[in-house]
mmCIF file of the protein (N, C-alpha, C, O) and its ligand, coordinates in Angstrom:
data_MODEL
# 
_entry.id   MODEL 
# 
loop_
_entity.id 
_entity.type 
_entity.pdbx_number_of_molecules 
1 polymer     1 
2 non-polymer 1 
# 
_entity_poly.entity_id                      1 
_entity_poly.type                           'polypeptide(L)' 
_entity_poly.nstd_linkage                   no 
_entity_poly.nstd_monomer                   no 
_entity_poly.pdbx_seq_one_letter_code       
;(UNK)(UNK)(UNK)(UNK)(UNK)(UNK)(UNK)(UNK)(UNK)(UNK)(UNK)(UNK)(UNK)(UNK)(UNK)(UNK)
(UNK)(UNK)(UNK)(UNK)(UNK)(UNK)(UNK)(UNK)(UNK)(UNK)(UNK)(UNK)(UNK)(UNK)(UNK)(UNK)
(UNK)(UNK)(UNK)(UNK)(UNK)(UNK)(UNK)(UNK)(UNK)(UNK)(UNK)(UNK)(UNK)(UNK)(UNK)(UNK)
(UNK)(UNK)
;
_entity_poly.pdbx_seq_one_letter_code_can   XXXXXXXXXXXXXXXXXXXXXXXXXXXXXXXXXXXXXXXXXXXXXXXXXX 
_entity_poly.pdbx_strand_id                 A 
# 
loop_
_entity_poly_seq.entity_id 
_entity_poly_seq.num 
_entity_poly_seq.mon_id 
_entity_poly_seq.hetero 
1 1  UNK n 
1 2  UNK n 
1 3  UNK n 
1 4  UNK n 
1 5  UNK n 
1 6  UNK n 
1 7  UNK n 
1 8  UNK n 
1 9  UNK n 
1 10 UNK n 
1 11 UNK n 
1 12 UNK n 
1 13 UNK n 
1 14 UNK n 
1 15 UNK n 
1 16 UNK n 
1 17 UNK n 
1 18 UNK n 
1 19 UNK n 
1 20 UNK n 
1 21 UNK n 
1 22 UNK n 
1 23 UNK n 
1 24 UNK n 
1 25 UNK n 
1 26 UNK n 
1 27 UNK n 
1 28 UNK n 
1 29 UNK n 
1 30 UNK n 
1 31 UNK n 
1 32 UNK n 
1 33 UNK n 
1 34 UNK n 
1 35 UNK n 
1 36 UNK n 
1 37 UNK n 
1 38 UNK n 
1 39 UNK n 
1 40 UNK n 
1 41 UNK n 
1 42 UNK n 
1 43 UNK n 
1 44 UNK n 
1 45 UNK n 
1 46 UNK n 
1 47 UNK n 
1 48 UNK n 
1 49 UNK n 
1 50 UNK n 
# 
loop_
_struct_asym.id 
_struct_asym.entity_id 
A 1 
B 2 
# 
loop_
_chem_comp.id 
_chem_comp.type 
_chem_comp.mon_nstd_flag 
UNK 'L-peptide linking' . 
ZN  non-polymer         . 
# 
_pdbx_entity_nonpoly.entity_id   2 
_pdbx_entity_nonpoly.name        ? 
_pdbx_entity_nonpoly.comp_id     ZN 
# 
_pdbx_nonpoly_scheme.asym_id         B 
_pdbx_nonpoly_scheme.entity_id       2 
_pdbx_nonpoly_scheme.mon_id          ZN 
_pdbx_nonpoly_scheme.ndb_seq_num     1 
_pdbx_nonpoly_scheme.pdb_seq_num     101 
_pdbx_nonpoly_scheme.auth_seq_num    101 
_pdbx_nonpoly_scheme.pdb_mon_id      ZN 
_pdbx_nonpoly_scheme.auth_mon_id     ZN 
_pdbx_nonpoly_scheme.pdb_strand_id   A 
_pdbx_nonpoly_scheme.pdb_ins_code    . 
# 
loop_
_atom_site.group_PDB 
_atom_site.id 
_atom_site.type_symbol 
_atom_site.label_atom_id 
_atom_site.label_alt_id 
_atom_site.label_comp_id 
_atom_site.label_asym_id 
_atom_site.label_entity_id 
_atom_site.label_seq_id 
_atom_site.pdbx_PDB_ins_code 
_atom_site.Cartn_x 
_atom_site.Cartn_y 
_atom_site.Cartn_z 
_atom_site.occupancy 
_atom_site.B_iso_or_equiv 
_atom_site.pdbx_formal_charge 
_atom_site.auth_seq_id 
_atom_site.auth_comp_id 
_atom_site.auth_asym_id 
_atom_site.auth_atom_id 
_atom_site.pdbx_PDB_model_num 
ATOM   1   N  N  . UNK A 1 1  ? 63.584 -7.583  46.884 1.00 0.00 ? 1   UNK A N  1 
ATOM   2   C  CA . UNK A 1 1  ? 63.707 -8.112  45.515 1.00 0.00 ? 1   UNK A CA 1 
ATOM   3   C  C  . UNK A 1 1  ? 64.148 -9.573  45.584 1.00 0.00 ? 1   UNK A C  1 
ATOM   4   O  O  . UNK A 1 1  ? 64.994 -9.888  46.421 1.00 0.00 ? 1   UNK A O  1 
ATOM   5   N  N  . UNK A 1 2  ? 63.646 -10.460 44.781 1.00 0.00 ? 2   UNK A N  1 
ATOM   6   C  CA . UNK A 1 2  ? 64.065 -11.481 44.991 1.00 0.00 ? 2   UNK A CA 1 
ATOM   7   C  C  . UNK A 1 2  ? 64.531 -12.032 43.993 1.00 0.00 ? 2   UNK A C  1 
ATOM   8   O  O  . UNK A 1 2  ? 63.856 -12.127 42.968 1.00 0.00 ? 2   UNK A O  1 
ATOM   9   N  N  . UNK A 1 3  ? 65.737 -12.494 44.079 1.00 0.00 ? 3   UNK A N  1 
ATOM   10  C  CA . UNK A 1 3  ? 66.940 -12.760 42.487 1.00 0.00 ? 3   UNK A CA 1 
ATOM   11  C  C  . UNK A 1 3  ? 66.670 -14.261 42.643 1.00 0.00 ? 3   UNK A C  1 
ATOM   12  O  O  . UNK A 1 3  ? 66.483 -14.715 43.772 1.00 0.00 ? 3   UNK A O  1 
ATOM   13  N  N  . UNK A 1 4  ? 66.644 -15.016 41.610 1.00 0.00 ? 4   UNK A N  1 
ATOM   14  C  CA . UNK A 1 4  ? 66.581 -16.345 41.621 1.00 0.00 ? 4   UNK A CA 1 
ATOM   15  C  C  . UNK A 1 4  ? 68.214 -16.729 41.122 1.00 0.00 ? 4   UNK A C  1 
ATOM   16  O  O  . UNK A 1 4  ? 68.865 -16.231 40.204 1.00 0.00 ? 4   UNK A O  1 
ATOM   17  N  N  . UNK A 1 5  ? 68.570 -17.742 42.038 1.00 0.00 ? 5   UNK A N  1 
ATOM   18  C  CA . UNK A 1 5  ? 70.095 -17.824 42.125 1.00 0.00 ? 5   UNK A CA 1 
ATOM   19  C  C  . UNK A 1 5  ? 70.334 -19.853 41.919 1.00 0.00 ? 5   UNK A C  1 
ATOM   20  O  O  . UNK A 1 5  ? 69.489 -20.487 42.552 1.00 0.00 ? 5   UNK A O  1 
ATOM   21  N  N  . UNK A 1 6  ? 70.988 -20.400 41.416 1.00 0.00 ? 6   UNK A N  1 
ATOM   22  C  CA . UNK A 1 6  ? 71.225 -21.940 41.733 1.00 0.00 ? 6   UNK A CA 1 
ATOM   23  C  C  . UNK A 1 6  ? 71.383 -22.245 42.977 1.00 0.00 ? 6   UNK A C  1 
ATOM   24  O  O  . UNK A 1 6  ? 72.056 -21.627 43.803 1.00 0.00 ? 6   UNK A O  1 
ATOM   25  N  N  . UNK A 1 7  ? 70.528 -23.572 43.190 1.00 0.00 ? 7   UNK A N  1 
ATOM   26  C  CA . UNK A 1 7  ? 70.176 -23.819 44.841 1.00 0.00 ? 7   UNK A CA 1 
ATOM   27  C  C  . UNK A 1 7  ? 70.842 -25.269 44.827 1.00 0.00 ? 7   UNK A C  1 
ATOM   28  O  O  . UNK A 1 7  ? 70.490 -26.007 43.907 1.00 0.00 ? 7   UNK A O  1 
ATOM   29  N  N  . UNK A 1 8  ? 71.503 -25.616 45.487 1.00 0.00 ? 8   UNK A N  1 
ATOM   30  C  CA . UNK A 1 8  ? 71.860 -26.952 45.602 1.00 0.00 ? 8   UNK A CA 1 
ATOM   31  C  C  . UNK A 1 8  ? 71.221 -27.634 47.006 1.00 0.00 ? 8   UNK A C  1 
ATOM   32  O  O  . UNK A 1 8  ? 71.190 -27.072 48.101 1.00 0.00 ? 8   UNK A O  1 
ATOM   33  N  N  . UNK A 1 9  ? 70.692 -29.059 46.686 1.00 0.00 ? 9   UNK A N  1 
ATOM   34  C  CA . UNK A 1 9  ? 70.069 -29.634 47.806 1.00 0.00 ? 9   UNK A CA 1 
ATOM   35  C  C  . UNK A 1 9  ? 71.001 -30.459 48.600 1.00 0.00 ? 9   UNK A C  1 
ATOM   36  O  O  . UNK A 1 9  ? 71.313 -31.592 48.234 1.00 0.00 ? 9   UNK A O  1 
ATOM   37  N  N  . UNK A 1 10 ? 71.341 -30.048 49.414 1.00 0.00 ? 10  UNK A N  1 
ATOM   38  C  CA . UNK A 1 10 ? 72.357 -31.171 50.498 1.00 0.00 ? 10  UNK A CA 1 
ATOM   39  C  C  . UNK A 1 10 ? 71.759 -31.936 51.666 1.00 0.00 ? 10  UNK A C  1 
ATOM   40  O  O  . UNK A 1 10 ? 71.220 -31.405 52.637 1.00 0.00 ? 10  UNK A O  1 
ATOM   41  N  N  . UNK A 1 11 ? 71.881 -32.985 51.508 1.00 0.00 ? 11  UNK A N  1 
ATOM   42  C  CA . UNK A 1 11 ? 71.509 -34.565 52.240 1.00 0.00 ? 11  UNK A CA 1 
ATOM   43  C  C  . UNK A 1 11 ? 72.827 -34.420 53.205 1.00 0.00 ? 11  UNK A C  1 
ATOM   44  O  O  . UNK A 1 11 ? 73.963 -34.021 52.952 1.00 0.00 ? 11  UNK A O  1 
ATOM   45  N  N  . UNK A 1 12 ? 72.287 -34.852 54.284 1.00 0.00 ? 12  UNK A N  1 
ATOM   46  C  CA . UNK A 1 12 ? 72.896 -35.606 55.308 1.00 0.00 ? 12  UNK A CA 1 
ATOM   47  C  C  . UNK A 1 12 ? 73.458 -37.111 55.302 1.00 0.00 ? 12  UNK A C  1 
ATOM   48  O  O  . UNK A 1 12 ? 72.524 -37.894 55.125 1.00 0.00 ? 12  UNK A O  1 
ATOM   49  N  N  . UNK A 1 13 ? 74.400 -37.602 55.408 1.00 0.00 ? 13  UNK A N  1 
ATOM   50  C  CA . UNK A 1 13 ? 74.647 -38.636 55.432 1.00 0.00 ? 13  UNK A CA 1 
ATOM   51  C  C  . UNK A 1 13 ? 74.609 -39.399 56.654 1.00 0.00 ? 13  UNK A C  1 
ATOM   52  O  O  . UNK A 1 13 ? 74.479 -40.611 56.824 1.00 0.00 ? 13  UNK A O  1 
ATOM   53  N  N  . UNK A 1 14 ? 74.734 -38.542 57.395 1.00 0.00 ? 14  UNK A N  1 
ATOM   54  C  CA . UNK A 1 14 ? 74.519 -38.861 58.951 1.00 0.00 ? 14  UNK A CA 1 
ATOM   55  C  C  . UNK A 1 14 ? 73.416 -39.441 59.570 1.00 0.00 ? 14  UNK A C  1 
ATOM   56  O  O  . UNK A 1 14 ? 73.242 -40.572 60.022 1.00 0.00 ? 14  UNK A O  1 
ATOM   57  N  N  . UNK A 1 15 ? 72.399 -38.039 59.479 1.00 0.00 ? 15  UNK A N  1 
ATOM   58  C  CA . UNK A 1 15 ? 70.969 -38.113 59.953 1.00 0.00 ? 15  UNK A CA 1 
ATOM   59  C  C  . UNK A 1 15 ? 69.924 -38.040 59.102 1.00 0.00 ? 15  UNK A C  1 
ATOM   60  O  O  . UNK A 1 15 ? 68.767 -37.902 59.499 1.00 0.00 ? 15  UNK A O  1 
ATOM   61  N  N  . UNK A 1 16 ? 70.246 -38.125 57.912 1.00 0.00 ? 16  UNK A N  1 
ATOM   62  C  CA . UNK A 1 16 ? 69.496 -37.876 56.556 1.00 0.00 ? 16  UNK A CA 1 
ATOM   63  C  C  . UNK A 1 16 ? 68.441 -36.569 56.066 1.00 0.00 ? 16  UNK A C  1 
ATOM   64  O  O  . UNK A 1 16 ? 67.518 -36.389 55.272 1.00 0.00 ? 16  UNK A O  1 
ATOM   65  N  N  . UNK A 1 17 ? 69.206 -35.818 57.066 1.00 0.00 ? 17  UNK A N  1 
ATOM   66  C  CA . UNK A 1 17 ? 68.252 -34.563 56.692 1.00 0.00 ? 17  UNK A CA 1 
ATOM   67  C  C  . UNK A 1 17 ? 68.458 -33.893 55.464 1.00 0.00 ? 17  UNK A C  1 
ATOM   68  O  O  . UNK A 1 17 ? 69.307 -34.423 54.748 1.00 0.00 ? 17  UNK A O  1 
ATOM   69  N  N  . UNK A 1 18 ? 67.915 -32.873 55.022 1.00 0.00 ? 18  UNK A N  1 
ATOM   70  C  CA . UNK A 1 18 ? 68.139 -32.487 54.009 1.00 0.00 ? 18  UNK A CA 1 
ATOM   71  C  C  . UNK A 1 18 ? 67.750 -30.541 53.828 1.00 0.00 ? 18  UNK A C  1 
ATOM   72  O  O  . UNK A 1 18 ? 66.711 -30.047 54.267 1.00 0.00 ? 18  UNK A O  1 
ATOM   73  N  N  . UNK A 1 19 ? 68.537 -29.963 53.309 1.00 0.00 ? 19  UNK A N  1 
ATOM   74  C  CA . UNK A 1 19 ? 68.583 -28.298 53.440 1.00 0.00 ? 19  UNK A CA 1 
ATOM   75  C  C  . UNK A 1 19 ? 68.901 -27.806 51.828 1.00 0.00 ? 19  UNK A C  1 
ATOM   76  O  O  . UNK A 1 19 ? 69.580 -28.407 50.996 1.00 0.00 ? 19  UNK A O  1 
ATOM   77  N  N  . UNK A 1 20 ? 68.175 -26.504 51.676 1.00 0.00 ? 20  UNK A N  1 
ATOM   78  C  CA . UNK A 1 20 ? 68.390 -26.139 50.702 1.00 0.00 ? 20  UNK A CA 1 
ATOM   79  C  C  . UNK A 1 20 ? 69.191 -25.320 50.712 1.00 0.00 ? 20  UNK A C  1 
ATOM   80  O  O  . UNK A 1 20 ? 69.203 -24.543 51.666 1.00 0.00 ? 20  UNK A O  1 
ATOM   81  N  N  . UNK A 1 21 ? 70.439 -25.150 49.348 1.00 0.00 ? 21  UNK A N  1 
ATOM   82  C  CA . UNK A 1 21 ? 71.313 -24.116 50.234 1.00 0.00 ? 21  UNK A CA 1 
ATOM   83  C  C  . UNK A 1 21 ? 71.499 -23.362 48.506 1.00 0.00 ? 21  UNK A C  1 
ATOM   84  O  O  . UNK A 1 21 ? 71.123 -23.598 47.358 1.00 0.00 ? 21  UNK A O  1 
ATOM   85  N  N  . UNK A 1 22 ? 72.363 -22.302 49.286 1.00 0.00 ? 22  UNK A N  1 
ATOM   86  C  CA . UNK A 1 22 ? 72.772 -21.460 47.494 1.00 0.00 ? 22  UNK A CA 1 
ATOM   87  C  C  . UNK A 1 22 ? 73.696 -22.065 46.753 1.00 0.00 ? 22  UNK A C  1 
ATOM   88  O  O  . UNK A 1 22 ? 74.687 -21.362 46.951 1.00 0.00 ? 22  UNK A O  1 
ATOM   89  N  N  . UNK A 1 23 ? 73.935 -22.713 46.202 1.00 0.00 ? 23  UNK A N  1 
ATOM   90  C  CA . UNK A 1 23 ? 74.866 -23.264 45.027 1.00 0.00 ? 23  UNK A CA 1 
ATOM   91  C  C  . UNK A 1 23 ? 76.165 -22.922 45.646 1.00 0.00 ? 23  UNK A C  1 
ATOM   92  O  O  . UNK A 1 23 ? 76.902 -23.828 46.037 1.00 0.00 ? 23  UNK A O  1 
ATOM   93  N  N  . UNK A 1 24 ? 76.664 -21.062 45.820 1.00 0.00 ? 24  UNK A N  1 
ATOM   94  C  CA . UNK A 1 24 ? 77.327 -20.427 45.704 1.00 0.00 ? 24  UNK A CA 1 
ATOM   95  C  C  . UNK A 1 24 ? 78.050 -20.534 46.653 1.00 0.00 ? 24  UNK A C  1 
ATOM   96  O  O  . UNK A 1 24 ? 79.257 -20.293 46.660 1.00 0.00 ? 24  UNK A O  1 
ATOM   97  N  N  . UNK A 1 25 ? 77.291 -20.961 47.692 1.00 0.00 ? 25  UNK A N  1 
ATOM   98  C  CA . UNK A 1 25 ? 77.605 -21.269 49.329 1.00 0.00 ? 25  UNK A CA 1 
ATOM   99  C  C  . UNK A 1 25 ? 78.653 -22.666 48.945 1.00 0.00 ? 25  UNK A C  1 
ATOM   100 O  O  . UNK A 1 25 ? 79.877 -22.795 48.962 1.00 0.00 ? 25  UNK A O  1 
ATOM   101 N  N  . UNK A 1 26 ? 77.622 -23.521 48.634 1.00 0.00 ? 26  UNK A N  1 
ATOM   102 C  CA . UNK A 1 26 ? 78.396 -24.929 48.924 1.00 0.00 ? 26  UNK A CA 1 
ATOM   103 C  C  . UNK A 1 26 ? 79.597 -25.659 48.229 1.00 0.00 ? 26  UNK A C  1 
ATOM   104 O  O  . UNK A 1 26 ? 80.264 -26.630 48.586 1.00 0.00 ? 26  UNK A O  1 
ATOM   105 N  N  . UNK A 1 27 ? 79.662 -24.571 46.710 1.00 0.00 ? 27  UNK A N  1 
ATOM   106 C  CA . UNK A 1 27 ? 80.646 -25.420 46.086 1.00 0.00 ? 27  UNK A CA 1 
ATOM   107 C  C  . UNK A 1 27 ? 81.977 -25.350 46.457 1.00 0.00 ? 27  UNK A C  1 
ATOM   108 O  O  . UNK A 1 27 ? 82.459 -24.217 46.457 1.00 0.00 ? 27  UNK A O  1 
ATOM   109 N  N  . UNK A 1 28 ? 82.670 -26.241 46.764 1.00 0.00 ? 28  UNK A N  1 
ATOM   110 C  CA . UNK A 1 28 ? 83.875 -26.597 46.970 1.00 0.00 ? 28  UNK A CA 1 
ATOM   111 C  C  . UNK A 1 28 ? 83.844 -26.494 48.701 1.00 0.00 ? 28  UNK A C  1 
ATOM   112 O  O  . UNK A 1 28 ? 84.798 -26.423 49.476 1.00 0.00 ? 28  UNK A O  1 
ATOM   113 N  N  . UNK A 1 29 ? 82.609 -26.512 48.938 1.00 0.00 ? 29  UNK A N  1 
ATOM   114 C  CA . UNK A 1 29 ? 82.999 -26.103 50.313 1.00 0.00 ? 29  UNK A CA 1 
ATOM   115 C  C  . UNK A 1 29 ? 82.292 -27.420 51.109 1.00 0.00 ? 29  UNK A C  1 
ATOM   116 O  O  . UNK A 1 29 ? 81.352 -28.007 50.574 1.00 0.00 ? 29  UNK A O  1 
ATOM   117 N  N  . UNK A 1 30 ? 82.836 -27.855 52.474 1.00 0.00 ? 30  UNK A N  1 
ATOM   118 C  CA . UNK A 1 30 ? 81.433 -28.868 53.143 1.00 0.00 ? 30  UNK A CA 1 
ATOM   119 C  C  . UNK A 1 30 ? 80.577 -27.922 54.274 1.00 0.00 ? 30  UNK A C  1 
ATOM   120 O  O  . UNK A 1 30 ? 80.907 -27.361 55.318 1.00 0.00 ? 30  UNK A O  1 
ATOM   121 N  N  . UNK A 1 31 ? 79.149 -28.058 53.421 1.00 0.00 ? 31  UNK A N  1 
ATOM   122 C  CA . UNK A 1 31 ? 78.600 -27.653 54.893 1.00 0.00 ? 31  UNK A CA 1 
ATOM   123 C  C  . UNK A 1 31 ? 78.294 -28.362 55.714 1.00 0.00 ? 31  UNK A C  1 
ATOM   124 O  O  . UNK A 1 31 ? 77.803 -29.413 55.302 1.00 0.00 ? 31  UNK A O  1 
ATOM   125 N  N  . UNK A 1 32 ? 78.378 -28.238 56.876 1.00 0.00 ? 32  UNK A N  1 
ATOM   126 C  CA . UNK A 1 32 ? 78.174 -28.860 57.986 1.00 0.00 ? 32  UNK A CA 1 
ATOM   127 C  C  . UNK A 1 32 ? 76.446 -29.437 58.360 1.00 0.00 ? 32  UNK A C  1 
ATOM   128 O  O  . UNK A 1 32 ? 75.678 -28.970 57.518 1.00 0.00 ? 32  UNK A O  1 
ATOM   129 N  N  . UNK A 1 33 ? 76.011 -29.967 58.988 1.00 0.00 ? 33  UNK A N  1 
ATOM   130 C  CA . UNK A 1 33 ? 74.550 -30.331 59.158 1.00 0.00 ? 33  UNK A CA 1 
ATOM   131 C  C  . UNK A 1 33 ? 74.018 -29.759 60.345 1.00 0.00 ? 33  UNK A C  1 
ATOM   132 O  O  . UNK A 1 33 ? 74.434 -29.674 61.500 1.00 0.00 ? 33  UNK A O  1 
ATOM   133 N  N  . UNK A 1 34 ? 72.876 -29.351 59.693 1.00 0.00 ? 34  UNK A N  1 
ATOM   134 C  CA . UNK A 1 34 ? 72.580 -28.365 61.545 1.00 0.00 ? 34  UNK A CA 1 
ATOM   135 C  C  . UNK A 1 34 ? 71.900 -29.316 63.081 1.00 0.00 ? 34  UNK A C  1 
ATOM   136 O  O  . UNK A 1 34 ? 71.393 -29.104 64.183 1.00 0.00 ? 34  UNK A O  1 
ATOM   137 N  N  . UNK A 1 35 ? 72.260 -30.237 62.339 1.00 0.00 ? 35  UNK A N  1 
ATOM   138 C  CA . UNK A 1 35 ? 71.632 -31.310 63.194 1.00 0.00 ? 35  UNK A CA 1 
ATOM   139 C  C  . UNK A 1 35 ? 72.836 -32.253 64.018 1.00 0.00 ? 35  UNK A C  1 
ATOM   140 O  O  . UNK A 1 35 ? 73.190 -32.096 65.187 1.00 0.00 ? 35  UNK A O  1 
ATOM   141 N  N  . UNK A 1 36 ? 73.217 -33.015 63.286 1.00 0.00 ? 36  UNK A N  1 
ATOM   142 C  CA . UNK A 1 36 ? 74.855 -33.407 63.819 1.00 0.00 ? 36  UNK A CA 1 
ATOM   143 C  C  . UNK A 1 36 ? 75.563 -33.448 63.394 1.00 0.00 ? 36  UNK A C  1 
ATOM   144 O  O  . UNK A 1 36 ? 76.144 -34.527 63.278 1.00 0.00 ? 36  UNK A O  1 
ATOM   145 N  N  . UNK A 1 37 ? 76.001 -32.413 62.895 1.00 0.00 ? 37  UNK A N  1 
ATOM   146 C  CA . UNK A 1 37 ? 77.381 -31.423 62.687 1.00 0.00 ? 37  UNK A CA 1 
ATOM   147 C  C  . UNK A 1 37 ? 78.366 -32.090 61.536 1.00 0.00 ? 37  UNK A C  1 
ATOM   148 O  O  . UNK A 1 37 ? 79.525 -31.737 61.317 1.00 0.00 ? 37  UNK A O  1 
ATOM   149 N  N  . UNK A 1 38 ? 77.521 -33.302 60.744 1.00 0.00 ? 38  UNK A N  1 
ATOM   150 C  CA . UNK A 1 38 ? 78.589 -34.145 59.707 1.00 0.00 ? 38  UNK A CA 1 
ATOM   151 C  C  . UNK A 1 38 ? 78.487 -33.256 58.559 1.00 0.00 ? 38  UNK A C  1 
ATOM   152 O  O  . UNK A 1 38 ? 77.562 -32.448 58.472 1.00 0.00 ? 38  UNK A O  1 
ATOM   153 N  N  . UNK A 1 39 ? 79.453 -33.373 57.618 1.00 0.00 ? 39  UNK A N  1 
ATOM   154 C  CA . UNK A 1 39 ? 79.194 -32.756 56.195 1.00 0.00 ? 39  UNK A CA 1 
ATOM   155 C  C  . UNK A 1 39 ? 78.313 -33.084 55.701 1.00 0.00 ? 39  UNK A C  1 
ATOM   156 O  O  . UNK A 1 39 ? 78.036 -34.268 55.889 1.00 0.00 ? 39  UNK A O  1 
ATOM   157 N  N  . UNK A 1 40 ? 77.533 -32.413 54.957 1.00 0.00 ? 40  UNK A N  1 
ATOM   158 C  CA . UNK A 1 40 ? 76.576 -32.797 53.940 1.00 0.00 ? 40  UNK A CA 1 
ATOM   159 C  C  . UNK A 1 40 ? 77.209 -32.573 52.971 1.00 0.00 ? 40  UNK A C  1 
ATOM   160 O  O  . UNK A 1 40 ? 78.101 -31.748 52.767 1.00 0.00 ? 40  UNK A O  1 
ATOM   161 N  N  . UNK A 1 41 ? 76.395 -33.897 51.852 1.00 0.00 ? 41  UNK A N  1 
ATOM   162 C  CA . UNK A 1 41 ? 76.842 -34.223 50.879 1.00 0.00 ? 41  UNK A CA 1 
ATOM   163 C  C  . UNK A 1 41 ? 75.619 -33.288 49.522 1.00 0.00 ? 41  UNK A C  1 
ATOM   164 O  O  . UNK A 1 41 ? 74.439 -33.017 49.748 1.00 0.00 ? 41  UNK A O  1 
ATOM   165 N  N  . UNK A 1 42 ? 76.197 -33.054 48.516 1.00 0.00 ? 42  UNK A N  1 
ATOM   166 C  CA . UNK A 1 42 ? 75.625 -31.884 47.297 1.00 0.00 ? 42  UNK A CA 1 
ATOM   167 C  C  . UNK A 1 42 ? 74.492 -32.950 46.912 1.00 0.00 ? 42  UNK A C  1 
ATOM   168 O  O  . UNK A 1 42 ? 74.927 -34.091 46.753 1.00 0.00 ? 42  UNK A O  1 
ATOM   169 N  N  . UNK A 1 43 ? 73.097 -32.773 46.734 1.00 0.00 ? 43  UNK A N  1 
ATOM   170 C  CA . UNK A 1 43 ? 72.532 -33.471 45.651 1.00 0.00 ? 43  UNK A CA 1 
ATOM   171 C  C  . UNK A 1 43 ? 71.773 -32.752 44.810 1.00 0.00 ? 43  UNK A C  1 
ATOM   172 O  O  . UNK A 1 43 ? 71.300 -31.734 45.316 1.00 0.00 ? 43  UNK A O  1 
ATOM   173 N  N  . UNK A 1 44 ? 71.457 -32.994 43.484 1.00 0.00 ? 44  UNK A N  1 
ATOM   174 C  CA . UNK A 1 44 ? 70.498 -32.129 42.728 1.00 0.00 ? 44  UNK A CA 1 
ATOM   175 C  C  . UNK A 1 44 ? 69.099 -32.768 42.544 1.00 0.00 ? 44  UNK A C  1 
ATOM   176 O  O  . UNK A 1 44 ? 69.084 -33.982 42.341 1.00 0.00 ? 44  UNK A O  1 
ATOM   177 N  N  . UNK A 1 45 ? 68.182 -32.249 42.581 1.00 0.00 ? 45  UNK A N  1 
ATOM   178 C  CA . UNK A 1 45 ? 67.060 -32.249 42.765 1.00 0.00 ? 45  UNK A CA 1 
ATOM   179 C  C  . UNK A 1 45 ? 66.356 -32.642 41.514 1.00 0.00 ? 45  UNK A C  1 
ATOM   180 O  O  . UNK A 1 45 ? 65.603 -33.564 41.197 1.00 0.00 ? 45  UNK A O  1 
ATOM   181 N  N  . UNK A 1 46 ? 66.793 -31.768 41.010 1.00 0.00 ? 46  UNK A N  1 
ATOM   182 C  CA . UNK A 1 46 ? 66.094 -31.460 39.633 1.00 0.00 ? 46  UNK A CA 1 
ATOM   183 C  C  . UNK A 1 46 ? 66.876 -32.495 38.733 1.00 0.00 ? 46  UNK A C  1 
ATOM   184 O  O  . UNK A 1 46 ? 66.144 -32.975 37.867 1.00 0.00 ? 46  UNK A O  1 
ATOM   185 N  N  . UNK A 1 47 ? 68.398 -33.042 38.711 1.00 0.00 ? 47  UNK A N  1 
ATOM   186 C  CA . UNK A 1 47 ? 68.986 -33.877 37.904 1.00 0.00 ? 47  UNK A CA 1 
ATOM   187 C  C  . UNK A 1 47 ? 68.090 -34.869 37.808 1.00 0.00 ? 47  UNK A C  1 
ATOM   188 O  O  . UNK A 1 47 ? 66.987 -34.756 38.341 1.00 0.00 ? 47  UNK A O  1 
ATOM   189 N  N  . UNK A 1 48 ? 68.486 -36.083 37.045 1.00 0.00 ? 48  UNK A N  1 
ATOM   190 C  CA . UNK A 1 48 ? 68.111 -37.195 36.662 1.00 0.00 ? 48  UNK A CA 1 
ATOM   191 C  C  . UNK A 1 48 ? 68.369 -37.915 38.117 1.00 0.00 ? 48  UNK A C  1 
ATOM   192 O  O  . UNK A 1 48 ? 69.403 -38.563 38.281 1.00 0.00 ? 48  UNK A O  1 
ATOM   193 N  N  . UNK A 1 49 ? 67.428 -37.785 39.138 1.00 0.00 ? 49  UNK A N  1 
ATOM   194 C  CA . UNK A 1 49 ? 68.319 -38.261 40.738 1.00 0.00 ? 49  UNK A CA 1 
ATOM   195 C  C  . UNK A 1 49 ? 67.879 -39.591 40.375 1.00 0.00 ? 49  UNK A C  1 
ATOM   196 O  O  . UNK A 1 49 ? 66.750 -39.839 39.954 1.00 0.00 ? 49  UNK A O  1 
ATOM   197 N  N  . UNK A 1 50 ? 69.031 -40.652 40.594 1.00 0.00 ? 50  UNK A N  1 
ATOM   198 C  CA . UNK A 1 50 ? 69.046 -42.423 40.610 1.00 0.00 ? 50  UNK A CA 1 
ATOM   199 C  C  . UNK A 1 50 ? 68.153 -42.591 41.836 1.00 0.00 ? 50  UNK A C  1 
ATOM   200 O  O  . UNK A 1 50 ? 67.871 -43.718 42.245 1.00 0.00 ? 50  UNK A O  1 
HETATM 201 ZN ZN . ZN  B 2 .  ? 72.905 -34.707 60.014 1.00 0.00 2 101 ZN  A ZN 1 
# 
């Protein structure tokens, strides 16, 4: 079954990668980058992105 849930997009600041993650996962939390290991930073996708 597949539940549609808020996805937050997190950028790398590091290496500029970028991962989609569950909302639920990331808030308040840093995830790490699977690439080199810096926090990624929250971005929204869908917002008005500058
Ligand atoms: Zn990185």
């Amino acid at each position: 079954m597949y539940a549609e849930s808020e996805t937050a997009w997190c950028g790398c600041a590091g290496c500029g990668s970028v991962a989609e993650l569950p909302a639920e996962e990331t808030a308040g939390v840093d995830v790490p980058c699977p690439d080199c290991t810096k926090p990624m930073n929250e971005m929204w996708s869908w917002d008005t992105a500058a």
